[in-house]
N, C-alpha and C positions, 0 to 999 in steps of 0.2 A: 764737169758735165759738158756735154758736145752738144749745140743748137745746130740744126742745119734747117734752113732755107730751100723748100724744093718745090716745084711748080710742075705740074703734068695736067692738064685738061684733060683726059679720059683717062678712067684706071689703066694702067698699062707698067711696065718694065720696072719704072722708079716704084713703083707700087708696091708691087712684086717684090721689090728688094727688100723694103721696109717691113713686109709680112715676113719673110723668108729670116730676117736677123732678128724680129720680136715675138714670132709665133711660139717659141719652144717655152719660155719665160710666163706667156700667158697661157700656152698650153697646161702648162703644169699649175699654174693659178687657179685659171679654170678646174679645173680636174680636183685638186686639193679640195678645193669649197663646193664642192656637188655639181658641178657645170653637169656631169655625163646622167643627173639624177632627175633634170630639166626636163622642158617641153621639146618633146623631138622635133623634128625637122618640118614638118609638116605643119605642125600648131604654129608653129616660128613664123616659117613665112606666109599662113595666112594671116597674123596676128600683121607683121607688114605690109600684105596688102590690104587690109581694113580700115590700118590708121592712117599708113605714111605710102599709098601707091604709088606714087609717083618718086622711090627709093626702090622700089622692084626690080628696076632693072638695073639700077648701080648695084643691088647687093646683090644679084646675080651676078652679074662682071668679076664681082669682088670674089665673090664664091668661088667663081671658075681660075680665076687667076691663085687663089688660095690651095688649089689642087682638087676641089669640088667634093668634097669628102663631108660628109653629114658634122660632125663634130666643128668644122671649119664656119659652116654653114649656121648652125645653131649660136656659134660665137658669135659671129658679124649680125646678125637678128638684133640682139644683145635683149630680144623679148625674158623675162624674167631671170638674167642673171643673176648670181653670185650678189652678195652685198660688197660694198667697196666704198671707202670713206676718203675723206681730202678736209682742206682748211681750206682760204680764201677772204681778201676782203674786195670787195665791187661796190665802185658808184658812180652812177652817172647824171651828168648835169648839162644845162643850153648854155653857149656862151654865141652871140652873134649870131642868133637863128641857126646853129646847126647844133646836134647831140656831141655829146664827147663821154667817152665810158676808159675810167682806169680800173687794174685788176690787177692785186697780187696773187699768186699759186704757192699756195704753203702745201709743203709734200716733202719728202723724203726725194733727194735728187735720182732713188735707183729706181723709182715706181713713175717717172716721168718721162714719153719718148723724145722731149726735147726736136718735136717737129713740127714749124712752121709749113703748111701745105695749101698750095693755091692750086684750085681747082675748076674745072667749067663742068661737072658731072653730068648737071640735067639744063645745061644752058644758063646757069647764073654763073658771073663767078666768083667764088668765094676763095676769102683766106682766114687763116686761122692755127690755134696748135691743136695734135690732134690728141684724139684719147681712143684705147682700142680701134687703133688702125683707121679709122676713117670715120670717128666722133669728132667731137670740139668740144672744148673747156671752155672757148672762148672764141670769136672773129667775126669780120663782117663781111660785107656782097657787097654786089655793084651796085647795089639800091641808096646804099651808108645807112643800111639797119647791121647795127652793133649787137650784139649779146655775151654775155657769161656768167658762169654760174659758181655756188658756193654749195659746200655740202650742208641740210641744213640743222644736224646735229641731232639727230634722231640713229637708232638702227631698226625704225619702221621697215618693215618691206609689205610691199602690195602687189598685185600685175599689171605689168605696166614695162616700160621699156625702161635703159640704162640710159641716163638723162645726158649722155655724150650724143645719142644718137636723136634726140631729140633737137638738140642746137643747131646738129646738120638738118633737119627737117626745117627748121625755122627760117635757117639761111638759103637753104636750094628755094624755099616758096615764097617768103614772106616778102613784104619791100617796105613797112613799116610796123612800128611797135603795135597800133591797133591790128592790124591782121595778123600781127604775133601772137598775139593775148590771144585772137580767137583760137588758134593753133593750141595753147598752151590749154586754155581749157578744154578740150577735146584729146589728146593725147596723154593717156596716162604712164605717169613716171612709175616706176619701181621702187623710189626709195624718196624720202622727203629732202629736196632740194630748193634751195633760193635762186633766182633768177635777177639780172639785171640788163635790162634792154634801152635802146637810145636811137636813134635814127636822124637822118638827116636835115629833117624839118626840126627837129629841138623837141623832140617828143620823147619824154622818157619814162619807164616804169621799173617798177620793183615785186617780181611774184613769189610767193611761196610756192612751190609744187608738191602734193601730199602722196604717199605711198599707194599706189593702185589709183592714184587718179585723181581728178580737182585740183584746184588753184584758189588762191587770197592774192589778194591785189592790195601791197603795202607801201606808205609815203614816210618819206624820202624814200628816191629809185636808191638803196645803200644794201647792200647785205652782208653778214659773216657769218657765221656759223651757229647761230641759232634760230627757231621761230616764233612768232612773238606770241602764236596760240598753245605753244607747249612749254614744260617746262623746262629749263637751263638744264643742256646737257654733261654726264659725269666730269667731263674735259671740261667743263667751261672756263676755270682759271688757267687750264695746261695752256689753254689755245686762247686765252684775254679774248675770248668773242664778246662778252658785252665794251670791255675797253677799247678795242675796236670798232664797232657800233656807235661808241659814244664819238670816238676821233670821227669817225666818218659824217655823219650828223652836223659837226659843228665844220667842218669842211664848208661841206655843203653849204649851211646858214651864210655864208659870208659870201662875199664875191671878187674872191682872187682872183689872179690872170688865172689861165690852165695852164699854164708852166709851175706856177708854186703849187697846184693842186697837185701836179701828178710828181712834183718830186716830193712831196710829203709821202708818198708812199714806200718810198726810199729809204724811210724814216720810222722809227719806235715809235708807239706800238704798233704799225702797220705791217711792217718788214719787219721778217721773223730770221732767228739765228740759229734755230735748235735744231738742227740738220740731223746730230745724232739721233737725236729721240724720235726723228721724222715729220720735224715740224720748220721747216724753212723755207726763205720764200726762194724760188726757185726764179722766178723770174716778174717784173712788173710791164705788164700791155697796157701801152696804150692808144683808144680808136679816136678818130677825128672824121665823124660819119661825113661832113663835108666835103674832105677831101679825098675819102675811100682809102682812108693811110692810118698803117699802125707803126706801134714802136714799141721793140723789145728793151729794156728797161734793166741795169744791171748797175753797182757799185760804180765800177769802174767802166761802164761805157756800154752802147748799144746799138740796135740794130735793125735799122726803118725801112719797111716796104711801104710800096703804094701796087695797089691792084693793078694799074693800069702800064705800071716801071717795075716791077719785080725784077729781083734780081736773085739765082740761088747766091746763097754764102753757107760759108760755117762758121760758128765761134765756139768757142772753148772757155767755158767761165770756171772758175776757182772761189768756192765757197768759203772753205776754210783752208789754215795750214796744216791742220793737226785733225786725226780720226781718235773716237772712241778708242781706251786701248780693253780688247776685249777679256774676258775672264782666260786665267791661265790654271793647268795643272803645276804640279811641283819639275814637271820638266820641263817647261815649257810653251807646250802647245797649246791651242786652244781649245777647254773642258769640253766643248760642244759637240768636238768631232766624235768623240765617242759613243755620244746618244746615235748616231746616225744606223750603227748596225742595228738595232732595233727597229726600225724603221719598217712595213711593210714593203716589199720590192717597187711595187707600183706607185708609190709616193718618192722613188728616191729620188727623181728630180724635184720635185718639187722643197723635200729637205734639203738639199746640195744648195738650192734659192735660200733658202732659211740660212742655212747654216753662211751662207755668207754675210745677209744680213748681220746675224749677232756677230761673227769676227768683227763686223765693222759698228757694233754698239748699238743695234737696234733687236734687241731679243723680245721676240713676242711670243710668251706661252703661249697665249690662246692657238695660234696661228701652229705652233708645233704639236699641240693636240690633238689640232684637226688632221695631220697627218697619219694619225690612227684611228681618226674617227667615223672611215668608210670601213 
């Protein structure tokens, strides 16, 4: 998988590029799981201008650079999207009067853009990796308010926004975790997510965010992938979310340097290997709200900005040596390819997406269902 480093203070050109090589992928996503069955265009961006005004005119910019076309438009909103799940573990702690927040990204390396993106949109600047083109899983601003988030193991859905675009609202306004949490209770998420935030005075927290809206406020600032007012979701042994939970915790309890805190996460059960099945850790962050500096975190080596030194790169990391070997006919090829004529026209991109998944060991009925189920 390819990481690139890319810095542009107003949307513009580099922007462009990045929509232009992942719009089709997410177009057909979108589409597959009802995006076109949504709130039009209209409900979208007033639902934007309600919660998060002052994103108005970035997601305009974005729009227009996107080709300004309503479907384009209703994507970037990401107001009641599509449902869409992730792994993760996040925690953050004070060492020396400043925040510090580690994070792994368990995902499947084909569903990740693998972009680090420092921006000055509405006069902050922020970095971070993104999600749906111009969210965050994870980053921080010039303030060194940190955040990231974990999925939190529900498939609630409520109205509320895609909780990438929620992080970015956090990071353009906030400058501390109290006037985060105000944020976070007043913005509703779409789907039930954990949050972990940390900031520069050594202030840290830990939120639940509920489907359609509301927040719990939970101690230790720790989270993975479930929440502690519902019950243990069907994965929970696929994804060791409580055994995770539990490492993260006694982490915590002690008072390591931040060096042996955040390369345990490098480490079982934190750091995940099951790439096939779409459960690996793609990479580990880590913020040091202090010094406004993160570090991308991998096996064999990694890759440090600071807000104020940026620097683009790219790296190319190597997860494993060996793929799934996928199901075969008596000839040969891959069983898969055959289901594809059946397929309605209008989904064939979207199956051609599938169908490379399962050649590479990740077969999801459910998800090849839904390609017949407009």
């Amino acid at each position: 998988m390819t990481f690139d480093a890319v810095a542009e203070t107003r949307p513009g050109p580099k922007w462009r590029q990045r929509w232009e090589l992942s719009w089709p992928a997410y177009r057909a996503w979108f589409e597959a799981r009802g995006g076109h069955h949504g709130p039009d265009r209209a409900t979208c961006e007033a639902a934007l201008a309600q919660h998060m005004p002052e994103l108005v005119p970035v997601h305009r910019r974005l729009t227009m650079l996107a080709g300004g076309d309503d479907l384009a438009a209703r994507f970037l909103s990401t107001w009641c999207p599509p449902s869409y799940l992730g792994g993760c573990s996040v925690a953050a702690f004070a060492r020396d009067g400043a925040g510090h927040l580690v994070r792994n990204y368990d995902l499947s390396p084909d569903l990740n853009e693998g972009l680090l993106l420092r921006t000055e949109w509405t006069g902050t600047p922020v970095m971070g990796m993104t999600e749906f083109l111009w969210g965050l899983s994870d980053g921080i601003n010039g303030h060194g308010l940190s955040v990231a988030l974990a999925f939190g193991g529900t498939h609630e859905t409520g109205e509320g926004f895609g909780i990438c675009t929620i992080l970015r609202y956090v990071l353009e306004t906030c400058r501390t975790v109290t006037e985060a949490r105000a944020v976070l209770e007043r913005v509703p998420s779409h789907m039930d997510y954990n949050l972990v935030l940390a900031d520069a005075g050594g202030d840290t927290a830990s939120v639940e965010m509920h489907a359609g809206g509301g927040c719990t406020a939970r101690s230790p600032a720790i989270a993975t992938n479930h929440q502690l007012s519902a019950p243990l979701p069907d994965k929970a042994a696929f994804t060791r979310t409580v055994e995770r939970r539990g490492c993260l915790s006694r982490l915590l309890a002690g008072s390591d340097p931040v060096e042996t805190t955040v390369r345990a996460f490098l480490e079982p059960p934190l750091h995940q290997t099951n790439y096939a099945a779409g459960f690996g850790t793609l990479f580990t962050a880590a913020y040091a709200t202090g010094q406004r500096e993160m570090r991308l975190l991998w096996q064999d080596g990694e890759m440090r900005q600071r807000l104020d030194e940026f620097s683009e790169e790219t790296r190319t990391v190597r997860f494993a040596d060996t793929a799934a070997t996928p199901v075969q006919t008596e000839s040969g090829q891959p069983a898969y390819a055959d289901l594809l004529r059946y397929v309605p026209e209008r989904n064939r991109g979207a199956a051609r997406d599938w169908l490379d998944s399962a050649e590479r060991g990740r077969v999801d009925w459910v998800a090849f269902g839904q390609l017949f189920a407009a």
